[in-house]
C-alpha positions as CSV (number, residue, x, y, z in Angstrom):
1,X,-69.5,42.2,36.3
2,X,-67.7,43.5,33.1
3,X,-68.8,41.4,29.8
4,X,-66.1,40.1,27.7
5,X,-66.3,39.6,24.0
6,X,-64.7,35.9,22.8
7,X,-64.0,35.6,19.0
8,X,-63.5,32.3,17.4
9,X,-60.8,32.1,15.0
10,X,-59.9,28.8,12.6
11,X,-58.1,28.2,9.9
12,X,-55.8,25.6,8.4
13,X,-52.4,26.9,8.5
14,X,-50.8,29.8,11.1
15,X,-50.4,32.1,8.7
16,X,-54.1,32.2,8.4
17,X,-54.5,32.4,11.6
18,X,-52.7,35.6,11.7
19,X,-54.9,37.8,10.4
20,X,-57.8,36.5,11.9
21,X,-55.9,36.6,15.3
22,X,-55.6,41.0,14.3
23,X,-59.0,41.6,13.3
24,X,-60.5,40.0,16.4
25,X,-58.0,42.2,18.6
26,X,-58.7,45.0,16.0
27,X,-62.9,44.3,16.0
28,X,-62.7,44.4,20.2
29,X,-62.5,40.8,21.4
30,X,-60.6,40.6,24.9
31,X,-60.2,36.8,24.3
32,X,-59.6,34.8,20.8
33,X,-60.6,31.5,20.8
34,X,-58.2,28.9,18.7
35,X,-59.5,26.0,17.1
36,X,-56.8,24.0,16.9
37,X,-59.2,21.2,15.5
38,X,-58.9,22.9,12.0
39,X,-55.2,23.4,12.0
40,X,-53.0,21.3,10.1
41,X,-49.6,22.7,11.5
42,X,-50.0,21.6,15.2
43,X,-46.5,21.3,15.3
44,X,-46.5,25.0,14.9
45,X,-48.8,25.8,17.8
46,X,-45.5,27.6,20.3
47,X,-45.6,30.3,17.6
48,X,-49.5,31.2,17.9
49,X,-48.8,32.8,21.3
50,X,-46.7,35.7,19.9
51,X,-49.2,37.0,17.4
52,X,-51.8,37.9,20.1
53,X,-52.2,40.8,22.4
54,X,-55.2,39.5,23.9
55,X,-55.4,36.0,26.5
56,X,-55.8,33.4,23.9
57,X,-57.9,30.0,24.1
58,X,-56.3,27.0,22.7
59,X,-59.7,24.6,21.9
60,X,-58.9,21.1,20.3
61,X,-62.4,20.0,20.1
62,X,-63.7,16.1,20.4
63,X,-65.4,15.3,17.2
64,X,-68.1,13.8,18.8
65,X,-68.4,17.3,20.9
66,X,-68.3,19.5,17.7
67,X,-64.7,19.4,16.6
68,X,-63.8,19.3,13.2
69,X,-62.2,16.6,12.7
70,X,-61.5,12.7,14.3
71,X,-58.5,12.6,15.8
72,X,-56.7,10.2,18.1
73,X,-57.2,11.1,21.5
74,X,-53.9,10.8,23.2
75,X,-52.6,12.6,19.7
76,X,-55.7,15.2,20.6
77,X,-55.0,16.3,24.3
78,X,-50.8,15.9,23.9
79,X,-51.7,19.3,21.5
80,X,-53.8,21.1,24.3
81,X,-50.8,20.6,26.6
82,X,-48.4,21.9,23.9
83,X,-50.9,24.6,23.6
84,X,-50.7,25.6,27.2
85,X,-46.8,25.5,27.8
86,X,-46.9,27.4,24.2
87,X,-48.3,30.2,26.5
88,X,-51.9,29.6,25.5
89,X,-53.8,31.6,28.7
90,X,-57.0,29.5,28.6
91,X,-57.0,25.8,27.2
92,X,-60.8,24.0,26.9
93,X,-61.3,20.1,27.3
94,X,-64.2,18.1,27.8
95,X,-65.3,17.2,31.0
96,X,-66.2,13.8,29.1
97,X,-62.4,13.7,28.1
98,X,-60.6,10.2,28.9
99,X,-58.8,11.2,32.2
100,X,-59.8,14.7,32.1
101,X,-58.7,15.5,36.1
102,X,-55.2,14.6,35.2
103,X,-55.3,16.7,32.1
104,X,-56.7,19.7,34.4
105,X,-53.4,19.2,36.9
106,X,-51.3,19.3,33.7
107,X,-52.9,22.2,32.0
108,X,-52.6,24.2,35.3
109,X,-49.2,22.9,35.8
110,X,-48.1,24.4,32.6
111,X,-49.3,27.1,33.6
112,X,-52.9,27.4,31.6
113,X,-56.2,28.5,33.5
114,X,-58.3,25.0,32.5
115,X,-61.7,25.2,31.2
116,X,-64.0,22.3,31.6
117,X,-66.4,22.3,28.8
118,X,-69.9,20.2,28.3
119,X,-72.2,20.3,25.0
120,X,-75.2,19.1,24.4
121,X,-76.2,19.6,20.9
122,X,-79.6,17.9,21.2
123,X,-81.5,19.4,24.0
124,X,-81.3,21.9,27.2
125,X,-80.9,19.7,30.0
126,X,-83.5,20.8,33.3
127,X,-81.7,23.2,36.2
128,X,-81.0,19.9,38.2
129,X,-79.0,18.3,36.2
130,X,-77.1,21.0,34.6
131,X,-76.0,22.4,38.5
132,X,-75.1,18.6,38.3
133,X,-72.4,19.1,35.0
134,X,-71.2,22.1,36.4
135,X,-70.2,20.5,40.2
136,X,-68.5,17.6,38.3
137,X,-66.4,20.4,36.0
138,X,-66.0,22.3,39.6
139,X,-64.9,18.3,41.2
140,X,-62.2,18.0,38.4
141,X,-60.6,21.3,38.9
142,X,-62.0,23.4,35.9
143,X,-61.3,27.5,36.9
144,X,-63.6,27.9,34.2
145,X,-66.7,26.0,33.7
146,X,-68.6,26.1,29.9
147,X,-71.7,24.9,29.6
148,X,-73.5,24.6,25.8
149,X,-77.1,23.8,25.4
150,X,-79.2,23.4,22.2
151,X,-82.5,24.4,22.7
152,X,-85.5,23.0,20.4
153,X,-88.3,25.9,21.2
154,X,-88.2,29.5,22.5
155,X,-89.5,28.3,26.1
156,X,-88.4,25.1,27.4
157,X,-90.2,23.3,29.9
158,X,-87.3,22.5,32.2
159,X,-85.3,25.7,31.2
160,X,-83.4,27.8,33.9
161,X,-85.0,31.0,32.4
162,X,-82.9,32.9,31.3
């Protein structure tokens, strides 16, 4: 297995993006991760593509799964489409996303490699029932499956073990 090092990037406007887009690539990240949540210019999001070497992650996060901002939700996954016929490689959406299968079909279609995300940010769910998330991510045709915990104590109880 060879690890692979993902750098965030966000910022406001795509010239800011720019140079964080080079110093990732620059630093040693094999994949930059877009937050498209913070950007402003989403009607700018075809010319992102061109200033990366590296497979890019277009990421347009729910609010109420971390994102930065509320947005409307049609308004919010329309963009992550954009983002993957803008040549995005990657594109993340929630597996709790309103109609998330079809959303998968259309990311793939455009020709993105989908990733199904799931975040808990206020506990680490037992082994069962995260094998659970991850078949239902698997069922709606995610090539990619993300899985985010938050956990409360060094150890816990239910924890896989890592």
């Amino acid at each position: 297995m060879r690890v692979r090092v993902c750098v965030p990037v966000r910022a406001k406007t795509v010239s800011g993006l720019v140079p964080l887009i080079e110093r990732a690539e620059a630093s040693g990240a094999d994949i930059v991760e877009v937050r498209l949540d913070y950007l402003d210019q989403l009607d700018r999001i075809y010319e992102i593509p061109e200033y990366a070497s590296v497979p890019l992650i277009a990421t347009n996060r729910q609010y109420e799964q971390g994102g930065f901002r509320s947005q409307d939700e049609e308004v919010r996954l329309r963009t992550l489409i954009e983002a993957a016929e803008a040549g995005f490689h990657y594109v993340d959406v929630e597996l709790t996303a309103k109609g998330v299968g079809s959303i998968v079909s259309r990311l793939r279609d455009a020709g993105a490699k989908p990733i199904v995300s799931y975040h808990d940010f206020t506990r680490t769910p037992g082994m069962a029932e995260m094998e659970d998330i991850v078949e239902r991510e698997i069922a709606v045709g995610a090539e990619v499956c993300k899985l985010v915990t938050t956990a409360k104590e060094t150890r816990e109880e239910d924890s896989p073990g890592f």
